[in-house]
C-alpha positions as CSV (number, residue, x, y, z in Angstrom):
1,X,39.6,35.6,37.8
2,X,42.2,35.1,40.3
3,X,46.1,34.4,39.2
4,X,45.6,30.5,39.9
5,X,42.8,30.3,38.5
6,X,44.2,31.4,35.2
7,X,46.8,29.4,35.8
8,X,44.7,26.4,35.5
9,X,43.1,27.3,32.6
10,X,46.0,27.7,30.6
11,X,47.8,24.1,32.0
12,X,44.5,22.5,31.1
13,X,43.1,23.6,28.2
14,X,46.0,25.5,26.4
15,X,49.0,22.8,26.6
16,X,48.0,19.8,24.9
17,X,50.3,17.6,27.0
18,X,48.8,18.7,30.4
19,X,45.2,17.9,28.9
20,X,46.4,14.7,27.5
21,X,47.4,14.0,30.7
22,X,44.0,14.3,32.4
23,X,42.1,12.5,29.3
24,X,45.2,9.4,30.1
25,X,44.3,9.4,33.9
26,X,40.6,9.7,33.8
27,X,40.9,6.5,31.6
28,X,42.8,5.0,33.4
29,X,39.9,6.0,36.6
30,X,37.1,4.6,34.3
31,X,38.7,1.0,33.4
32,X,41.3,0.1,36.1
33,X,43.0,-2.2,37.2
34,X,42.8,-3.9,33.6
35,X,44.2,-1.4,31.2
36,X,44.5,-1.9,27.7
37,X,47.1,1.0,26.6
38,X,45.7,0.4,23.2
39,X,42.1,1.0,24.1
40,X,43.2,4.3,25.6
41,X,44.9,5.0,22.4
42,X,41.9,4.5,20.4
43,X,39.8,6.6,22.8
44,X,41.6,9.7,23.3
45,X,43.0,10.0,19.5
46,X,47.3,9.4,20.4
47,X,49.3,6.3,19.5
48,X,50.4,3.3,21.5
49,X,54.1,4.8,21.7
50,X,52.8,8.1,23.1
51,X,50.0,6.4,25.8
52,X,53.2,4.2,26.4
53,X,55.7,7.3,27.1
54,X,53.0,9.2,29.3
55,X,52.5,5.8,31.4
56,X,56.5,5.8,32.1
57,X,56.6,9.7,33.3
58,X,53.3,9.3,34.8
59,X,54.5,6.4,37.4
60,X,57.7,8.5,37.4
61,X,55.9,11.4,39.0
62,X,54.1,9.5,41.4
63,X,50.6,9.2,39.5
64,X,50.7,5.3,38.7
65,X,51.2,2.6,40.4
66,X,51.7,-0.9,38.9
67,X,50.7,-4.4,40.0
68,X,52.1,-7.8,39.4
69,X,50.4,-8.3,36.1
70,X,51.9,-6.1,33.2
71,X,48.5,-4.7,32.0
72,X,47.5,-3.9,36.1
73,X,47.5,0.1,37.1
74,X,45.7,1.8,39.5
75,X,45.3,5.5,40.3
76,X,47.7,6.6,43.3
77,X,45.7,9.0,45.6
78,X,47.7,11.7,44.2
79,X,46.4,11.3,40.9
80,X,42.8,11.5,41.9
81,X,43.6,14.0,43.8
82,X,45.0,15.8,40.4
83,X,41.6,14.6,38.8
84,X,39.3,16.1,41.0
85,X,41.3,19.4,40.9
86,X,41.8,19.5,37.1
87,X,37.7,18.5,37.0
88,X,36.9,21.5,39.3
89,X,39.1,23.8,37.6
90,X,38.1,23.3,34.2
91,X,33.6,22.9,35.3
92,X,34.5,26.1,36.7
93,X,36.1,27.4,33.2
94,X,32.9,26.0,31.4
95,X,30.2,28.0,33.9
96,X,32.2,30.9,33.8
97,X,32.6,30.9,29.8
98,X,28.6,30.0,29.5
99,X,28.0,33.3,31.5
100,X,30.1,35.4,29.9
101,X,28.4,34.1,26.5
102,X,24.9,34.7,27.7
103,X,23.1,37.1,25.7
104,X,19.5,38.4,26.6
105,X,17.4,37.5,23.6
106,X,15.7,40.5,21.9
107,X,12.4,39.3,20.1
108,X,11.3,41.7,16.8
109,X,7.8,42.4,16.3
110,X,5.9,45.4,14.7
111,X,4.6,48.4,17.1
112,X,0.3,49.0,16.4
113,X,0.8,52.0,18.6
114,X,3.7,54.4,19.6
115,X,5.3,52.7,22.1
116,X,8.0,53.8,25.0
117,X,11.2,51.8,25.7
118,X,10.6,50.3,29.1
119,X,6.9,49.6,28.7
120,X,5.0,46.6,29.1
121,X,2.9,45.6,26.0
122,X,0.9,42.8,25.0
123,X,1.7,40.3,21.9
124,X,-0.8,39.1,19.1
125,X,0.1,37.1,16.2
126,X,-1.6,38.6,12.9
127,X,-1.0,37.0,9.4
128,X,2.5,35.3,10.5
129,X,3.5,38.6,12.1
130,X,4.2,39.9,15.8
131,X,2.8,43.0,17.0
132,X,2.6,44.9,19.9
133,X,-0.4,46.2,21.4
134,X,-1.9,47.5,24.4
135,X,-1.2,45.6,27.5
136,X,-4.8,45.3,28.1
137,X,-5.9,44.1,24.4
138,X,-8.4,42.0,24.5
139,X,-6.7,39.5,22.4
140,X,-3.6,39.8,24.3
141,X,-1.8,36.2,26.1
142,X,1.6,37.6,25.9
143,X,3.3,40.3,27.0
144,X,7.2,41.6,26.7
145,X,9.1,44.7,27.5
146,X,10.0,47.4,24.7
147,X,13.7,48.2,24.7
148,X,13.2,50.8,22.4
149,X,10.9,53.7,21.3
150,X,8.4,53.0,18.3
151,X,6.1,54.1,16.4
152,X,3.0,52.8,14.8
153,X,4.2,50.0,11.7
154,X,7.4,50.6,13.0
155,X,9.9,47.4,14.5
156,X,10.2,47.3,17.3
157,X,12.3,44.8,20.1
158,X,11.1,43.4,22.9
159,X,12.5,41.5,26.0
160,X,11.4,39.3,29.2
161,X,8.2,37.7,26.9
162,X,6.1,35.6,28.8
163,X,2.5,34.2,28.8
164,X,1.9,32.5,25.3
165,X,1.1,34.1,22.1
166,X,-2.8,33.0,20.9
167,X,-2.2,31.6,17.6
168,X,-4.4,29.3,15.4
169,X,-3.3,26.5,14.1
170,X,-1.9,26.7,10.2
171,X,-2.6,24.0,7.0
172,X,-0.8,22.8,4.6
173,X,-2.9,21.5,1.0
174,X,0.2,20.2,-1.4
175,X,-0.9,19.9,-4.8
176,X,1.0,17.0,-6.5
177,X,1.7,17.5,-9.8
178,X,3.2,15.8,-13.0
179,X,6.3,15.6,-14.0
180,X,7.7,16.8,-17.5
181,X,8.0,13.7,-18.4
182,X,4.3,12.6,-17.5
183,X,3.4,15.8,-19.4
184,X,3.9,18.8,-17.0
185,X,1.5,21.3,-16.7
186,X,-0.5,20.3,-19.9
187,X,-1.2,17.2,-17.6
188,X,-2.8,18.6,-15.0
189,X,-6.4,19.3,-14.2
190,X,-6.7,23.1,-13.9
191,X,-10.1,23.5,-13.5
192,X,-9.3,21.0,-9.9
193,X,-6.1,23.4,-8.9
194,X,-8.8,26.2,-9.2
195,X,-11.1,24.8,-7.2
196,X,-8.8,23.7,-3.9
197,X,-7.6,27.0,-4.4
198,X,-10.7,29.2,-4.1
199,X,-12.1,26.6,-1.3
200,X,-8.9,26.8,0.7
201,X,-8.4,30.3,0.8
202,X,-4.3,29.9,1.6
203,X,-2.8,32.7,3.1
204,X,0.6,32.4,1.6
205,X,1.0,29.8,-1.7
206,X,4.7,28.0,-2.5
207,X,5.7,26.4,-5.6
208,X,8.7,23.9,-6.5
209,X,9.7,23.7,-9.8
210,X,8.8,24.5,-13.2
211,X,5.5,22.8,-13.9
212,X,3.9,24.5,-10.8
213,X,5.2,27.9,-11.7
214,X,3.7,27.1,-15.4
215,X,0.8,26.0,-13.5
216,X,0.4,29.6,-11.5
217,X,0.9,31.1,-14.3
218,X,-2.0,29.7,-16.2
219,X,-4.6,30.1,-13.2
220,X,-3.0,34.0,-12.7
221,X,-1.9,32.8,-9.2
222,X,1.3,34.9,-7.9
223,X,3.6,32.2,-5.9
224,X,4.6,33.8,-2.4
225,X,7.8,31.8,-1.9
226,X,9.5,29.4,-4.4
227,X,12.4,28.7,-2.8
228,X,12.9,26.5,0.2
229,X,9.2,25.9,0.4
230,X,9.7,22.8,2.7
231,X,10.4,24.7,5.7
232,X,8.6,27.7,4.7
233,X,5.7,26.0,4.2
234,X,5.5,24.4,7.5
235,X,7.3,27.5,9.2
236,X,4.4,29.5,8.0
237,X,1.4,26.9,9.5
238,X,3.4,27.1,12.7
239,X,2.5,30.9,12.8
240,X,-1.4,29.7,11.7
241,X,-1.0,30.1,7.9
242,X,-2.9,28.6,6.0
243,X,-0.3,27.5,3.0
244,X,-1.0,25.8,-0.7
245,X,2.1,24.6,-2.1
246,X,2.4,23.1,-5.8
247,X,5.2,20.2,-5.6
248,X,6.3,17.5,-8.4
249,X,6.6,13.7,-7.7
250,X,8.6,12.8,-4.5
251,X,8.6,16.3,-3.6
252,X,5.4,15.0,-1.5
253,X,7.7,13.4,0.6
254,X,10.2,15.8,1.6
255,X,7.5,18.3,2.5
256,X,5.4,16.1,4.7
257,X,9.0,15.2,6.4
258,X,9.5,19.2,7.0
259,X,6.5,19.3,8.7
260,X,6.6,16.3,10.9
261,X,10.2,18.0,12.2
262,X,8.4,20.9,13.0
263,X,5.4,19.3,14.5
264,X,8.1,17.3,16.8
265,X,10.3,20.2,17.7
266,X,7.8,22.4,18.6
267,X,5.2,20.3,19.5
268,X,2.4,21.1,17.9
269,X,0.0,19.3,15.0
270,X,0.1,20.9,12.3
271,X,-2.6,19.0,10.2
272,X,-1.6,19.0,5.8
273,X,-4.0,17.2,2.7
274,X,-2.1,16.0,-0.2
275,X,-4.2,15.6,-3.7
276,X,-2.9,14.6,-7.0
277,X,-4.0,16.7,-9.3
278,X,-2.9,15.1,-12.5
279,X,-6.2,14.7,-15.1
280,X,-5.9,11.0,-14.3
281,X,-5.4,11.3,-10.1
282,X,-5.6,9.6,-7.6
283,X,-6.4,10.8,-4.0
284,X,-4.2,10.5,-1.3
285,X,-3.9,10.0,2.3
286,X,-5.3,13.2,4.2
């Protein structure tokens, strides 16, 4: 960075007054000749009696003109000259600050063989998990660079990924339940919790509250994640889980939300049942 260069950078962005300046004058750009000094005022966050002093020093120095009606400015060459320079200076500030703040992005995943740093190996996705294989496994559609040494089991980080990791697509079977009040887990048709459970076969199982946990419990079920289950839940289908979560009530809700969020942000489908499995139950939309 060269001394003027700095220079601008500090006029600009470090004194307030200069940048007020340029927010006045690009306003001033955007809506002339009809200026409001009040609209400015609301738009850049100063009062009336300050847009008012800046207009006096700015026609003062040459930056303003003024026309026959009171509320008529216009921009004097100078001034847009001023714009364009204080624009340039500070998009030059922004893509030199972006640079300086771009990282290379290491990606974890677990070595299945002992691995060199510098070597090219090929991705799978097992159980939720990255690993690194041979770059010629058969099941390999992604690759990355190791940036470290590894051993077999052992993490390992990995840069420059590209090609795209073969992955099945995750469920989601929520399990509505009763609440307290509608009798908790004494409510609920255990021998039908069983069932979906054996036939499902989840990978990972969630629970919210203390009816499901009472409801594990009873059917000997260990719960792999009991807090923040929305996201995990759909998280973990992402990676091609297959994930039963026990939820009470409106709960319902708030997961099928999570995993419409993921399904837009990543774009994918991941496909969820809902069945109510209170001894009196009704079935819901699939």
């Amino acid at each position: 960075m060269n001394k003027s260069q700095k220079i601008d950078r500090i006029d600009l962005l470090r004194n307030k007054s200069e940048f007020t300046r340029f927010q006045i004058l690009l306003e001033i750009m955007r809506n002339q000749p009809h200026i409001k000094q009040r609209e400015i005022s609301d738009s850049i966050g100063i009062t009336v009696q300050a847009v008012s002093k800046y207009f006096k020093k700015l026609i003062k120095e040459g930056f303003l003109e003024t026309g026959s009606d009171r509320a008529n400015y216009r921009l004097t060459p100078k001034a847009i000259e001023k714009l364009h320079e204080d624009a340039r200076n500070l998009e030059k500030y922004i893509i030199r600050t972006i640079k300086d703040l771009r990282i290379e992005r290491i990606w974890p995943a677990i070595a299945m063989k002992p691995i060199k740093a510098g070597e090219e190996v090929g991705l799978i996705m097992k159980n939720g998990v990255l690993y690194a294989v041979d770059r010629d496994h058969h099941e390999a559609k992604a690759f990355g660079i190791a940036v470290m040494n590894a051993n077999p089991e052992e993490d390992l980080g990995l840069t420059n990924l590209r090609g795209r990791v073969k992955l099945r697509q995750g469920k989601v079977f929520i399990i509505k339940l009763p609440s307290i009040k509608e009798g908790g887990s004494r409510a609920v048709d255990l021998r039908k919790v069983q069932k979906i459970y054996e036939e499902f076969k989840p990978d990972r199982v969630g629970v919210m509250g203390t009816v499901g946990r009472s409801v594990l419990n009873k059917l000997r079920v260990k719960a792999d994640f009991e807090f923040g289950i929305t996201k995990a839940a759909a998280l973990a289908a992402l990676r091609g889980l297959n994930v039963l979560i026990l939820v009470v009530g409106r709960m319902v809700n708030r997961v099928i939300e999570e995993i419409n969020k993921v399904n837009a942000k990543y774009v994918t489908d991941i496909m969820y049942s809902v069945e109510d499995c209170r001894k009196s139950f009704v079935l819901l939309d699939k």
